[in-house]
C-alpha positions as CSV (number, residue, x, y, z in Angstrom):
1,X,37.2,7.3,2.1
2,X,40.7,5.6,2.1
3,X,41.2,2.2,0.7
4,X,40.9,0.5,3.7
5,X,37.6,1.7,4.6
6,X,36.5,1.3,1.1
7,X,37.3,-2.0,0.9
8,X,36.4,-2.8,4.8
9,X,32.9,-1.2,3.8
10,X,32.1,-3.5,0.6
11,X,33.4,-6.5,2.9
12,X,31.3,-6.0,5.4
13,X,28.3,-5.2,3.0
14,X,29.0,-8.6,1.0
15,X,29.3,-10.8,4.0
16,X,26.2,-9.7,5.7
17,X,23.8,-10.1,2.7
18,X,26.1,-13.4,1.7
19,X,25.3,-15.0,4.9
20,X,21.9,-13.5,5.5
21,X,20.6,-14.0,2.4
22,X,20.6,-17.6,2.2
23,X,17.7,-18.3,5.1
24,X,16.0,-15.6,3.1
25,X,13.2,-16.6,0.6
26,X,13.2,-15.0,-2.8
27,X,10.9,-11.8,-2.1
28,X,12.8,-10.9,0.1
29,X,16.3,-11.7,-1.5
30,X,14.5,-9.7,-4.4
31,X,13.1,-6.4,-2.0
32,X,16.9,-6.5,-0.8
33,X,18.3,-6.3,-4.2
34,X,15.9,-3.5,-5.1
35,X,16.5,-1.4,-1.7
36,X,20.6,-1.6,-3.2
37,X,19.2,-0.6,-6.8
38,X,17.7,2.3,-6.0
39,X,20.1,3.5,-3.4
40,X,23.2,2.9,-5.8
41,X,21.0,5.1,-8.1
42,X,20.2,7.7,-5.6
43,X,23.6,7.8,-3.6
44,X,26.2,7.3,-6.2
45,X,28.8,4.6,-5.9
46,X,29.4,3.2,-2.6
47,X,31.1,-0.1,-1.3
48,X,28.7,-1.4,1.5
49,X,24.8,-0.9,-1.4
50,X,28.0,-2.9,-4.0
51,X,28.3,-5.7,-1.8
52,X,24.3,-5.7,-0.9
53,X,23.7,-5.9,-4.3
54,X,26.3,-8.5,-5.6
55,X,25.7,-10.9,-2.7
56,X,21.4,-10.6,-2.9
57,X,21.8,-10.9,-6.4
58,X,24.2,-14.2,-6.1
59,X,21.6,-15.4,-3.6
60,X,18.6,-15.0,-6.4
61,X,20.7,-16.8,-8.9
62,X,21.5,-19.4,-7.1
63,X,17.4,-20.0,-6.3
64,X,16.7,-19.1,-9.7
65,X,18.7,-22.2,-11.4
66,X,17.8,-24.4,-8.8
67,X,14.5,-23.1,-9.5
68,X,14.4,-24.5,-13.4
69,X,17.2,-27.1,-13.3
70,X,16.1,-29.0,-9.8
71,X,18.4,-32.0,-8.7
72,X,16.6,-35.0,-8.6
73,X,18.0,-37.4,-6.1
């Protein structure tokens, strides 16, 4: 793949988990991040699983410290 593609590819990945993730409860934020595990694993490096995986994760994160530190209003 050129650089263009390549980076295209991850961008695409990223913003589609980034956006999607966040109406997504955690199991599913967490089967998502799994799915992007194994294929990085079984497939090698590639751009769109990186972006999967680094937006899902963000997403479980983010639930995860609201999870222990909760604002209080």
């Amino acid at each position: 793949m050129s650089g263009i593609i390549t980076l295209a590819s991850f961008i695409v990945g990223f913003t589609i988990f980034m956006f999607g993730s966040r109406k997504l409860n955690s199991k599913v934020a967490l089967g998502l991040v799994i799915v992007a595990a194994v294929g990085l694993y079984m497939i090698g490096p590639h751009p769109f699983l990186f972006g999967m995986i680094l937006a899902t994760g963000w997403c479980l994160l983010n639930l995860g410290v609201d999870w222990i530190f909760p604002l209080e209003n």
